[in-house]
Backbone atoms as SQL, in Angstrom:
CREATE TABLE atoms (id INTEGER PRIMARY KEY, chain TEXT, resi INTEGER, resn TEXT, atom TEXT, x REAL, y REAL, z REAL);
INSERT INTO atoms VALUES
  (1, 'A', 1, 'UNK', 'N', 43.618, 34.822, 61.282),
  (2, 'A', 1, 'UNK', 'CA', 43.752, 35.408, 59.942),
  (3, 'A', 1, 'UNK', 'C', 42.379, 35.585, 59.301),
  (4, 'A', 2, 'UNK', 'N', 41.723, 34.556, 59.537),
  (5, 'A', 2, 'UNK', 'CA', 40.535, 34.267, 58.629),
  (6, 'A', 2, 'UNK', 'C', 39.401, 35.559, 59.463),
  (7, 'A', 3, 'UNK', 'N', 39.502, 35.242, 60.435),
  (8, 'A', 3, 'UNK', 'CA', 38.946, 36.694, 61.631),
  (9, 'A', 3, 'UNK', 'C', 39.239, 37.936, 61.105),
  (10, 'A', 4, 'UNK', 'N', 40.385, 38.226, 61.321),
  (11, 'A', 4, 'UNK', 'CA', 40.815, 39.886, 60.715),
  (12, 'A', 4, 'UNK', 'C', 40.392, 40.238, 59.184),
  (13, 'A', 5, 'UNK', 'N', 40.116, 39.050, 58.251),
  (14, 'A', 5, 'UNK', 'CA', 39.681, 39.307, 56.956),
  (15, 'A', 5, 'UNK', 'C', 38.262, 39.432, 56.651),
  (16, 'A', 6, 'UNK', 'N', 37.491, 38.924, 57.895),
  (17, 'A', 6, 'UNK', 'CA', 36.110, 38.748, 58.027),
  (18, 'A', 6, 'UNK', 'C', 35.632, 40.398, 58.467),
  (19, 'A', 7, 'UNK', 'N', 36.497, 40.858, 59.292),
  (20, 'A', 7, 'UNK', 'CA', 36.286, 42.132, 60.245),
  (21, 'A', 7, 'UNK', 'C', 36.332, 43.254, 59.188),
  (22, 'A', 8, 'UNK', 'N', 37.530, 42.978, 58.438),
  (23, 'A', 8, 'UNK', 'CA', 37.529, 43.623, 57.426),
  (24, 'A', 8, 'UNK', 'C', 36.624, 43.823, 56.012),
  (25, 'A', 9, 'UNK', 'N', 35.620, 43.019, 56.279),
  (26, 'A', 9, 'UNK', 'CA', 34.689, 42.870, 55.067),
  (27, 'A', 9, 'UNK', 'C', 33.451, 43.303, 55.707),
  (28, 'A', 10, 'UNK', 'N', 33.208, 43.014, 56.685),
  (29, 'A', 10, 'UNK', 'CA', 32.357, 43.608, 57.742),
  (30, 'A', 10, 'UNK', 'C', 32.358, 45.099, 57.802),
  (31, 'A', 11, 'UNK', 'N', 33.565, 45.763, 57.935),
  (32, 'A', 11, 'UNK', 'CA', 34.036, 46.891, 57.646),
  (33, 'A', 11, 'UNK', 'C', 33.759, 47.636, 55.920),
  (34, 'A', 12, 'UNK', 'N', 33.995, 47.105, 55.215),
  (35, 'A', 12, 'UNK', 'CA', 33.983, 47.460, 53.806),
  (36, 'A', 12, 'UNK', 'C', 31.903, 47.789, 53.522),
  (37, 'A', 13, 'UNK', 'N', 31.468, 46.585, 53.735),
  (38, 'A', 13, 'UNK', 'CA', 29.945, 46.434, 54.118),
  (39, 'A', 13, 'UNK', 'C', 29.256, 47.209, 54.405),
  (40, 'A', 14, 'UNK', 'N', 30.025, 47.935, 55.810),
  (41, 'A', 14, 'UNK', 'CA', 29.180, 48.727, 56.407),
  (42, 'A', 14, 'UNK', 'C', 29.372, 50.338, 55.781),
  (43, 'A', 15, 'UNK', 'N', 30.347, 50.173, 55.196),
  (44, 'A', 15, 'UNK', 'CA', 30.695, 51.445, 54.514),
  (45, 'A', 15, 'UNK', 'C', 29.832, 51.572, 53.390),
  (46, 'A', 16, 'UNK', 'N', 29.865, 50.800, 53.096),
  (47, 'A', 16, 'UNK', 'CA', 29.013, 50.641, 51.516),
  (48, 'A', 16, 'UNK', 'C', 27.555, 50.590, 52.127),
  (49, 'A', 17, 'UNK', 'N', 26.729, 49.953, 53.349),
  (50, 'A', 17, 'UNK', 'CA', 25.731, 50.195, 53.597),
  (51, 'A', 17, 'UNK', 'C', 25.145, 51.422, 54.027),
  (52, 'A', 18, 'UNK', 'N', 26.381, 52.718, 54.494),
  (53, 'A', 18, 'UNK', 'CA', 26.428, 53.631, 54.971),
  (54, 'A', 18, 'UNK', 'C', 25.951, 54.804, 53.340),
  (55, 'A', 19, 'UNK', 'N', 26.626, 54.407, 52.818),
  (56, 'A', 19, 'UNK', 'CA', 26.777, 55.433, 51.852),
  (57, 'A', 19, 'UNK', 'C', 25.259, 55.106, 50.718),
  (58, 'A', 20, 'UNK', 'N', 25.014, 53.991, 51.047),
  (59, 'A', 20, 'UNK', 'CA', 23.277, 53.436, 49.861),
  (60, 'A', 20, 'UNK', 'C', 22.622, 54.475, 51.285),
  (61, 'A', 21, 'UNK', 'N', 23.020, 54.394, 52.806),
  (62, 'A', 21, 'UNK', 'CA', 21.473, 55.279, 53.473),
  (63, 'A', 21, 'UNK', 'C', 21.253, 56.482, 53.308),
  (64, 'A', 22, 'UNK', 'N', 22.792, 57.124, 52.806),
  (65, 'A', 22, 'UNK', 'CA', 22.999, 58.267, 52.588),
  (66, 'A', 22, 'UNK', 'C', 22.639, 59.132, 51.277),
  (67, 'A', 23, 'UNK', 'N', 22.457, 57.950, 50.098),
  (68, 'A', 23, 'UNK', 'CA', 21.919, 58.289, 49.000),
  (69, 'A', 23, 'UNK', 'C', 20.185, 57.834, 49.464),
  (70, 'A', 24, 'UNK', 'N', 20.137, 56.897, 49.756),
  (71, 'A', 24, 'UNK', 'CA', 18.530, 57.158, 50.529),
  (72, 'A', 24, 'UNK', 'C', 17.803, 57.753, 51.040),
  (73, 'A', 25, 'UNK', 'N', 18.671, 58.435, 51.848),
  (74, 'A', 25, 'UNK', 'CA', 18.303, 59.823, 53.015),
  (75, 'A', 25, 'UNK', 'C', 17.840, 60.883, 52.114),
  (76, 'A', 26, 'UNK', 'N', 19.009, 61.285, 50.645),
  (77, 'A', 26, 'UNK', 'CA', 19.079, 62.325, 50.287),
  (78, 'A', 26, 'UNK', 'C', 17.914, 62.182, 49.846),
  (79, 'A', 27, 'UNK', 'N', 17.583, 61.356, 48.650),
  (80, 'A', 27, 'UNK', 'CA', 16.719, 60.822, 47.403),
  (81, 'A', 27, 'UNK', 'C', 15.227, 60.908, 48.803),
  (82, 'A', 28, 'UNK', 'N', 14.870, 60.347, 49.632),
  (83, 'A', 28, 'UNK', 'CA', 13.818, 60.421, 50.197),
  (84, 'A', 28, 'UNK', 'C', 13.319, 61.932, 50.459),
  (85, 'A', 29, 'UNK', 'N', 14.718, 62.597, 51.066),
  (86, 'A', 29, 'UNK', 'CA', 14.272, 63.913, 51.296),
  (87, 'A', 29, 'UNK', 'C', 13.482, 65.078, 50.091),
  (88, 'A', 30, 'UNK', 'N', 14.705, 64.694, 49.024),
  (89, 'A', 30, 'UNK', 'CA', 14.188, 65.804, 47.730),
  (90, 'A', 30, 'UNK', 'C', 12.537, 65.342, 47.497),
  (91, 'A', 31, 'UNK', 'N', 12.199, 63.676, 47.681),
  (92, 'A', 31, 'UNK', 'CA', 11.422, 63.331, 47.194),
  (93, 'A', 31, 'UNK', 'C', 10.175, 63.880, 48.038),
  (94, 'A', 32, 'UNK', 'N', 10.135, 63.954, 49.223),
  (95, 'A', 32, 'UNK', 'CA', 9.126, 64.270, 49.971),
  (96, 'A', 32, 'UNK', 'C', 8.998, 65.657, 50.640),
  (97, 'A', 33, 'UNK', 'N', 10.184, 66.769, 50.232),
  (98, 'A', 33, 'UNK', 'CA', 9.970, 67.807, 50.288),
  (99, 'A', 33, 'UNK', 'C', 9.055, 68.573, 50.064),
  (100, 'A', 34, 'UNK', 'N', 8.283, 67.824, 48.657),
  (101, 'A', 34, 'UNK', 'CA', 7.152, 67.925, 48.028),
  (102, 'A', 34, 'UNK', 'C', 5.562, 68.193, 48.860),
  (103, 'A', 35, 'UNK', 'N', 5.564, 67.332, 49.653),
  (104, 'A', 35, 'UNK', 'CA', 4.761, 66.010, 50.633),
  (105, 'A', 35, 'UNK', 'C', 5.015, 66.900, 51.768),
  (106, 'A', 36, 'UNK', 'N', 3.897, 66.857, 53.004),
  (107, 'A', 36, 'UNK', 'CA', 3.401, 67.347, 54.093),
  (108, 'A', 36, 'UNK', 'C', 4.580, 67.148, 54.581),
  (109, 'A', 37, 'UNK', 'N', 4.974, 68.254, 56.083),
  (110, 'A', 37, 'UNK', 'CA', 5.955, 67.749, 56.817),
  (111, 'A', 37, 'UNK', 'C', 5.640, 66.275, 57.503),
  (112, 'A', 38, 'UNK', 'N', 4.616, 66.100, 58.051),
  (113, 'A', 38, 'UNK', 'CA', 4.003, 64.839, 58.801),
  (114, 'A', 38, 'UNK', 'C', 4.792, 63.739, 58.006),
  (115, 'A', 39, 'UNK', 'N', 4.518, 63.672, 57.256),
  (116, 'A', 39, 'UNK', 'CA', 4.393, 62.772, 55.358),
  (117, 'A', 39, 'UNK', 'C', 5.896, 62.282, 55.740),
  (118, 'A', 40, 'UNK', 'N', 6.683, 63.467, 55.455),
  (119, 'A', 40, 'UNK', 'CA', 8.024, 63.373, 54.846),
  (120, 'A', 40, 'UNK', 'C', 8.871, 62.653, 56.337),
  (121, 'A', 41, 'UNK', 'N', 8.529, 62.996, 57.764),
  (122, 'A', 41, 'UNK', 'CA', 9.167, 62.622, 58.670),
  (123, 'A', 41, 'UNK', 'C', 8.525, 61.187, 58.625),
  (124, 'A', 42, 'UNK', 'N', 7.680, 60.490, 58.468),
  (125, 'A', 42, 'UNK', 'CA', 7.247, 59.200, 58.757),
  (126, 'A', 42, 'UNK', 'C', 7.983, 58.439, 57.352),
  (127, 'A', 43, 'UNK', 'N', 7.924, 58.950, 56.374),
  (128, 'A', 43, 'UNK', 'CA', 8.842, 58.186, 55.368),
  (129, 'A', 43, 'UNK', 'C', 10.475, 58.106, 55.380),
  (130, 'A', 44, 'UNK', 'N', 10.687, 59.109, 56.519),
  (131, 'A', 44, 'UNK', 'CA', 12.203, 59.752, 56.465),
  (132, 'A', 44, 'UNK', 'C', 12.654, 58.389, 57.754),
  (133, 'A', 45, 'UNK', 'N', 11.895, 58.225, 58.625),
  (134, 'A', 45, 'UNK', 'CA', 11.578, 57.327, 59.563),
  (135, 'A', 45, 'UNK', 'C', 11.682, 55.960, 59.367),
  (136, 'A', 46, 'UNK', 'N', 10.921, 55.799, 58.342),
  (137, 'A', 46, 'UNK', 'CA', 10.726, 54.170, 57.595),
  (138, 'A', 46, 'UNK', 'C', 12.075, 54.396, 56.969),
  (139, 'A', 47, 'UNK', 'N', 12.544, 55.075, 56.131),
  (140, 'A', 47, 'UNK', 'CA', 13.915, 54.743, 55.575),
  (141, 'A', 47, 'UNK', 'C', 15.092, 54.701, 56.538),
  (142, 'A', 48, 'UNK', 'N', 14.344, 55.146, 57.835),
  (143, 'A', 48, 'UNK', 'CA', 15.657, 55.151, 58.332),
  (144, 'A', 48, 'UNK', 'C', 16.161, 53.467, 59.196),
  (145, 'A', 49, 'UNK', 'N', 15.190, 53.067, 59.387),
  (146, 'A', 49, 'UNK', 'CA', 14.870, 52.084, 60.041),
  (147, 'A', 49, 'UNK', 'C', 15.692, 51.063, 58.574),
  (148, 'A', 50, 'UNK', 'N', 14.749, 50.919, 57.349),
  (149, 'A', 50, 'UNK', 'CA', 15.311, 50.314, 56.830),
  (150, 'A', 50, 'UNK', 'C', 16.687, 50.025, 56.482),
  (151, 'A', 51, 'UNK', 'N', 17.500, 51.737, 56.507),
  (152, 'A', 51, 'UNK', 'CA', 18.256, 51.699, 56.474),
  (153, 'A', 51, 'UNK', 'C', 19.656, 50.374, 58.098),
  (154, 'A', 52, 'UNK', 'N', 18.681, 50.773, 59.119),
  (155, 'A', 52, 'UNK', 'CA', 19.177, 50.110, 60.291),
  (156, 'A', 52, 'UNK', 'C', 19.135, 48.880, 60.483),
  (157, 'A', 53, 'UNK', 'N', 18.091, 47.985, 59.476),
  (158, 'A', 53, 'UNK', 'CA', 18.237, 46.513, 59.522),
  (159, 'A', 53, 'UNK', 'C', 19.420, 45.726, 59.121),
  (160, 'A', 54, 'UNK', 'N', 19.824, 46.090, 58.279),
  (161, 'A', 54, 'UNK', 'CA', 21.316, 45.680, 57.626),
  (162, 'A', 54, 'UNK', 'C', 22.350, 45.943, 58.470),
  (163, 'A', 55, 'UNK', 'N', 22.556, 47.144, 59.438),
  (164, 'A', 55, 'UNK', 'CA', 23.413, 47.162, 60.378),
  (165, 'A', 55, 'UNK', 'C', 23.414, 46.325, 61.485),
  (166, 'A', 56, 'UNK', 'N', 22.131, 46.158, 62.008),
  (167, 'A', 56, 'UNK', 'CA', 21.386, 45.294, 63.524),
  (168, 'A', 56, 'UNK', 'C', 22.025, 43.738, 62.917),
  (169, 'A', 57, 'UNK', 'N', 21.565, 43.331, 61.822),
  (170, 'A', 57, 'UNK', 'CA', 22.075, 42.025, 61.587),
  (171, 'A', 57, 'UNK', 'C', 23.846, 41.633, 60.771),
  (172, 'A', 58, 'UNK', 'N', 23.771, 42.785, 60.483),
  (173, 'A', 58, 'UNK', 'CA', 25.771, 42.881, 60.233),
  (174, 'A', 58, 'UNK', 'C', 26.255, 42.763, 62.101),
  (175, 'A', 59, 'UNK', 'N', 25.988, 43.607, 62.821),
  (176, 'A', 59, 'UNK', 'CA', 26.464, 43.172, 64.324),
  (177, 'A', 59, 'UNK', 'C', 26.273, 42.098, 64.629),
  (178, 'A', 60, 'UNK', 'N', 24.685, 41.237, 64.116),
  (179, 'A', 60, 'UNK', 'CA', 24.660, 39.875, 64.897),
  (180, 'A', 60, 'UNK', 'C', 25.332, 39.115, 64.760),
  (181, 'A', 61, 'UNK', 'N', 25.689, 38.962, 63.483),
  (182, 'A', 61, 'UNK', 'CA', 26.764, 38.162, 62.685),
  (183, 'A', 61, 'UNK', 'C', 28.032, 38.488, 62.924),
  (184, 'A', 62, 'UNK', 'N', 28.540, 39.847, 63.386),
  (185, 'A', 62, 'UNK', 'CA', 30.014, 39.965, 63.844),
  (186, 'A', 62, 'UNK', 'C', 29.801, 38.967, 64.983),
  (187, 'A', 63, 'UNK', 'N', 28.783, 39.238, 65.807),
  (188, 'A', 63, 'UNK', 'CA', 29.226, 38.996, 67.342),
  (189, 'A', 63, 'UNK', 'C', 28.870, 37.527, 67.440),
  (190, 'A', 64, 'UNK', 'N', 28.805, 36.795, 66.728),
  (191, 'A', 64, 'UNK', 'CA', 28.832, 35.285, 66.492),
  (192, 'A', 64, 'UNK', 'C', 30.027, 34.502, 66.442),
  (193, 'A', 65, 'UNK', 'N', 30.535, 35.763, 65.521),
  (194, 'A', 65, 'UNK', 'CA', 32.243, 35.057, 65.254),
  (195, 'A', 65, 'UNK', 'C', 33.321, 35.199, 66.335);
C-alpha cells in the first residue's frame, strides 16, 4: 500500500518537475534569443541538465524502494 502511494507521488513529482523544465526551457529560450546562438545553446544546455538532476535522483530514490 505504502509502495503504490509512494509511486504515486513519485509520479505527481515528476510531473510537476516536468512542467517547472518546461517553463524553464521556455523562459531561457525568450531570454537568450537575444544572446549569440553559441550563448543561448550552452545556457539552453545548463538548464537542461539542471533540469535532469531532480529526475536522476527521483529514480535513485524510486529504485531503493
Amino acid at each position: 500500500m505504502m509502495k503504490g502511494i509512494a509511486v504515486v507521488g513519485i509520479g505527481l513529482m515528476q510531473m510537476m518537475f516536468a512542467c517547472w523544465g518546461l517553463v524553464l526551457g521556455v523562459a531561457s529560450t525568450a531570454v537568450t534569443l537575444n544572446i549569440s546562438p553559441a550563448r543561448s545553446l550552452a545556457t539552453q544546455l545548463i538548464a537542461f541538465l539542471l533540469i535532469l538532476i531532480p529526475f536522476i535522483i527521483i529514480g535513485l530514490a524510486a529504485g531503493q524502494w
